[in-house]
N, C-alpha and C positions, 0 to 999 in steps of 0.2 A: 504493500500500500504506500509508503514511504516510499519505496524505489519509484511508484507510479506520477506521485505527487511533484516529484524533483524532474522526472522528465517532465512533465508538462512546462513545471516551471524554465524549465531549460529553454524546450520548445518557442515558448512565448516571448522569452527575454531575446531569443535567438530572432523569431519576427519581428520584434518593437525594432533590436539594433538595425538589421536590414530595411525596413521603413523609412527609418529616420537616416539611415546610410545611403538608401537611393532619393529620398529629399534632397540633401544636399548636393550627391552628386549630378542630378537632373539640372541644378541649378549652374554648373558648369557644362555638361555636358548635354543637355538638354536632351536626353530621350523620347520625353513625352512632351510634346508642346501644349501650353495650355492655349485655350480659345483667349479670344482679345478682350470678347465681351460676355456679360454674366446673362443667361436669357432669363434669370429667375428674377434678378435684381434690377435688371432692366438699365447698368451703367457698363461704360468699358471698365476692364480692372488697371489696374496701377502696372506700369512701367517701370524697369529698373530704374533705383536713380545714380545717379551718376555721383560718383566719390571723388568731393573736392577736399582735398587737406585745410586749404586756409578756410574752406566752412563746415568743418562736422556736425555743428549741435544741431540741424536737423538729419542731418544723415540715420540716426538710430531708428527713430520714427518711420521715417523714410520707406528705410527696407523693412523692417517688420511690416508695414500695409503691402509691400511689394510680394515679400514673402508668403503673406495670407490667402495673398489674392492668385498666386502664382503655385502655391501648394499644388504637386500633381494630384492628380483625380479627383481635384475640389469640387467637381461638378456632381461629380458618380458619388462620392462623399456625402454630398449632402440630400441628397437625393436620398439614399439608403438614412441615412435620418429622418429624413421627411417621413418617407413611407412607416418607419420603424416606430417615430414618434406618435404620429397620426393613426395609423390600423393595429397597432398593439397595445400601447398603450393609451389613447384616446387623450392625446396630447398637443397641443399646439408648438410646431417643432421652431418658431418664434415667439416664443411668451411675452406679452409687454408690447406685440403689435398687432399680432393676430390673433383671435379668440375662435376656440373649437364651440358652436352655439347645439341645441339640440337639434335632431333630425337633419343633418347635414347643413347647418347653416351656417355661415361663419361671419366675423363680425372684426372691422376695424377699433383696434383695443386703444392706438397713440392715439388720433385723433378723435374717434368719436366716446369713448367712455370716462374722457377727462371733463367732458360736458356732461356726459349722461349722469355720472355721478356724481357730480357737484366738486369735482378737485380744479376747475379750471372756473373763475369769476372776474368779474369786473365789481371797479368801485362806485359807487353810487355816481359819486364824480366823473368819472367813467362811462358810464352807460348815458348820460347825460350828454357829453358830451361826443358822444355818438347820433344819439338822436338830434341833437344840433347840427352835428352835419349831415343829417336827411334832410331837417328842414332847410336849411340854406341851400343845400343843390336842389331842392324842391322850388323856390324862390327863385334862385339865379336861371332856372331850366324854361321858369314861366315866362320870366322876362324874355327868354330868347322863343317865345310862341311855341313852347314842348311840354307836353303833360310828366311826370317822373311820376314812376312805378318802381314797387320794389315787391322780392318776392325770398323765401329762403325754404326751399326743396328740404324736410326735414330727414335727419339721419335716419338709417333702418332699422337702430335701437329702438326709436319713436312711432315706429307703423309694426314693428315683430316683436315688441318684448318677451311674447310667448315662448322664442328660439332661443333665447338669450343665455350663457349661459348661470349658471345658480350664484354666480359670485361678482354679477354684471349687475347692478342695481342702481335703478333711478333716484336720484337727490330727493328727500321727500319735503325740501324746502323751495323747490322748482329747479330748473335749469336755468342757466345763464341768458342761453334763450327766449324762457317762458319770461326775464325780468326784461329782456329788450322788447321783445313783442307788448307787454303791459305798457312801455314808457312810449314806445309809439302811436299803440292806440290812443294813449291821452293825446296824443300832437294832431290837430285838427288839420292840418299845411298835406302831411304826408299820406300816400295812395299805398299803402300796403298791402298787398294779396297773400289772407293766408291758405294755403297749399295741406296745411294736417288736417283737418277735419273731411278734405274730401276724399283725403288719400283713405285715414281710417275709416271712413263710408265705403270707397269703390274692392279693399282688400275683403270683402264679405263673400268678394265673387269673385276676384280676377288676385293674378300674384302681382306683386307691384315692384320688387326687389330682385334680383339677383342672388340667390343663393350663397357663392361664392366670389362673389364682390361685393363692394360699399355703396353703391349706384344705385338708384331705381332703373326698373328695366324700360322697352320703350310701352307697355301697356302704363307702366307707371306713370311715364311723362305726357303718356296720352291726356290724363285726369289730370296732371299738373297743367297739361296747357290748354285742356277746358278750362279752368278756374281762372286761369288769367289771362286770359281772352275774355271770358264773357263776361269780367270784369271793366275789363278794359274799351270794352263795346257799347257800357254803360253812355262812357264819352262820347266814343265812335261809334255809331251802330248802323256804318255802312258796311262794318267788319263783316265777314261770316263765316262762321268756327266751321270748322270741320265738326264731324258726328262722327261715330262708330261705323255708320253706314259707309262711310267715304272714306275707309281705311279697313284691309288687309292685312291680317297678322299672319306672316310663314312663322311655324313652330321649328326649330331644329335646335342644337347641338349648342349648346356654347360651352366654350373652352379655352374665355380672353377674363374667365373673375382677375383683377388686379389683387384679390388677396390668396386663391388659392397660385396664382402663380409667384406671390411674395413669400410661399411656402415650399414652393417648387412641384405643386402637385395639378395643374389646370391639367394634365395628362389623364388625371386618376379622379378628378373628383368631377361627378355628374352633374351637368346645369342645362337652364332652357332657356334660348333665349324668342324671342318675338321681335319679327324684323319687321314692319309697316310698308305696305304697296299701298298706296294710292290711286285711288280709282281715275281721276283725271288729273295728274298734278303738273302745274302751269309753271312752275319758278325754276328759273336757271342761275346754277353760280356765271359771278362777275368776276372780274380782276379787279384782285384790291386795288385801293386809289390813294393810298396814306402812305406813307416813308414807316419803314417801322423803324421803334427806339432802339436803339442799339442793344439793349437789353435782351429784346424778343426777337433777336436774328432769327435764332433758330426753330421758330416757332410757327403757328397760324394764327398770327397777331388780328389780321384781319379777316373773315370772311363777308364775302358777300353775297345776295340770293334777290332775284328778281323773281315777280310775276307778271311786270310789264305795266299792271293792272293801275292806272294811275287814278283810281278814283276809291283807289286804296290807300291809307295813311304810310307815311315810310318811319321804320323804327330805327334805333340804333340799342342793340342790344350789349350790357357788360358783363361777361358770361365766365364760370367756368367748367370743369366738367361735366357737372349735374346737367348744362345745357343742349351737351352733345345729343340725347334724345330728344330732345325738345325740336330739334330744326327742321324735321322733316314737316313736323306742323305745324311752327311757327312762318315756315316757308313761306307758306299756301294763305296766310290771312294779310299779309300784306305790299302794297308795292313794292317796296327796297327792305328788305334787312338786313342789317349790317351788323356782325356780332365781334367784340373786341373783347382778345383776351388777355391782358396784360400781367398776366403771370401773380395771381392773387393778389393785385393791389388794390381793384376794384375803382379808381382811379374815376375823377368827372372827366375823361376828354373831352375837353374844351374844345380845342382846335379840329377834332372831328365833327365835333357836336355843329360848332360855329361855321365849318364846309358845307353838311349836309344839309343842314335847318330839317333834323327829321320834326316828324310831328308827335314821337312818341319817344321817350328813353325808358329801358327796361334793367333792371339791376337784379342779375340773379346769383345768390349768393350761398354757398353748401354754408350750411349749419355752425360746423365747427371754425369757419373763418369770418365771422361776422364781427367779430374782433379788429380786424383787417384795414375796417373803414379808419380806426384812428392809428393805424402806424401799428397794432400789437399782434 
């Protein structure tokens, strides 16, 4: 039994050295090339860096991110985690970003559960001075003959708490959220569309989320952009929404969740997605007409979408992700929209604003970045 014990231990000590003996030597000799870029993480990895003598104190740093990132079979590695942590042990193989929910649902944990449970707040002073700058781009947007809309696509904490899971628990003093929405409705200036109540109405019968992403899916955005259209038609009501009749949902395969592939697993983990055909759809993209900021080189700073239709009002929309479902329908209800996304700043552009003379500004903003509007 002892003689058995000691081989093993042999054995093991004998793989650990060879592991770590062809780490190193991979690293000169490169047998195994690693890929450039991470598909899980969705960034390229770290490059050697280069050993200057007269600057070492970043050099240590340096190479250990190079090292981590360059480790061979870091991909197959972590993968065999993924699957190990997730189907054996029922584990989220990133703790602290991703959350394993019940019934295959899973949940953005960094940003959305620091609101849901009340660890992320603003100062009284604070939320104040957020609502002051609604109302002042509400003012400054009138003067230039533009109605301001704002709208905030609630996380999927807030429409599934049912999936959640047991140690995901909602603030029972409200969210941060629930105190900006309260300080807005007091503000009589500002046009806010709330988006929860119709979401929690339309989940009775249809899914509205993504399984394995943070998103709502495009039936979700369907209901999101009934409510803020037929809000908005109040004004305008030469608008005319789309209906469920004027839209086709293909059912198939999705396999793009942003969080099951933050885990490495969109391979392995089942979803459905719902793609929208429109029965007659009139809008064509444009070419942008704006310089973008050097910021958003690499970006889709601007888009644009015609329907030609000039007896339709033109919008300029400030959009971010949440809105990507939204365009197919927002397309179709008016002449010009223009949607800018400046990389979570949420920003007035002005100098678009002041090109286009739209007749509508729309401000759509995911949940947990509503913060955003004052700098945090």
């Amino acid at each position: 039994m002892r003689r058995t014990a000691k081989t093993y231990q042999v054995i093991t000590t004998i793989i650990f050295l060879c592991l770590i003996s062809f780490c190193f030597l991979n690293a000169v000799f490169l047998f195994y090339k690693v890929p450039e870029a991470s598909q899980t993480e969705n960034r390229k990895l770290s490059s050697k860096p280069v050993f200057d003598i007269s600057y070492l104190d970043p050099f240590p740093e340096l190479y250990e991110t190079y090292f981590n990132d360059q480790f061979p079979f870091r991909e197959d590695l972590k993968l065999f985690n993924s699957l190990f942590c997730f189907f054996v042990f029922q584990q989220s193989p990133l703790p602290g970003q991703v959350e394993i929910g019940k019934n295959g649902w899973l949940f953005y944990d960094q940003k959305e559960s620091i609101v849901y449970q009340g660890k992320f707040n603003l100062t009284d002073r604070q939320v104040r001075s957020l609502v002051n700058e609604l109302h002042l781009r509400t003012l400054e947007y009138r003067k230039k003959g533009t109605r301001f809309y704002i709208a905030f696509p609630p996380m999927k904490p807030e429409i599934y708490p049912e999936f959640l899971p047991n140690d995901f628990k909602r603030t029972p003093n409200g969210t941060l959220t629930d105190k900006i929405v309260q300080a807005i409705k007091q503000d009589t200036v500002i046009q806010y569309i709330d988006l929860k109540k119709a979401l929690l109405k339309a989940k009775t019968h249809d899914l509205l989320y993504y399984l394995t992403d943070n998103h709502w899916n495009e039936i979700g955005a369907f209901y999101g952009y009934a409510e803020i259209v037929n809000r908005i038609r109040v004004d305008f009501p030469e608008i005319r929404p789309l209906t469920r009749e004027d839209v086709h949902f293909n059912v198939e395969k999705y396999s793009f969740g942003n969080l099951s592939n933050m885990i490495g697993l969109s391979k392995y983990l089942n979803d459905i997605g719902y793609y929208p055909v429109l029965k007659n759809p009139k809008s064509k993209r444009l070419d942008p007409v704006h310089k973008k900021p050097d910021y958003a080189a690499q970006i889709d700073y601007e888009v644009v979408k015609s329907t030609g239709d000039t007896t339709l009002p033109s919008i300029v929309i400030i959009r971010d992700s949440y809105t990507d479902a939204l365009m197919p329908f927002l397309d179709e209800s008016f002449n010009t929209s223009t949607y800018i996304f400046d990389l979570w700043k949420y920003g007035r552009t002005e100098a678009i604003i002041d090109d286009l003379k739209p007749e509508i500004v729309l401000l759509i903003i995911f949940e947990p970045h509503i913060s955003h509007l004052i700098g945090l």
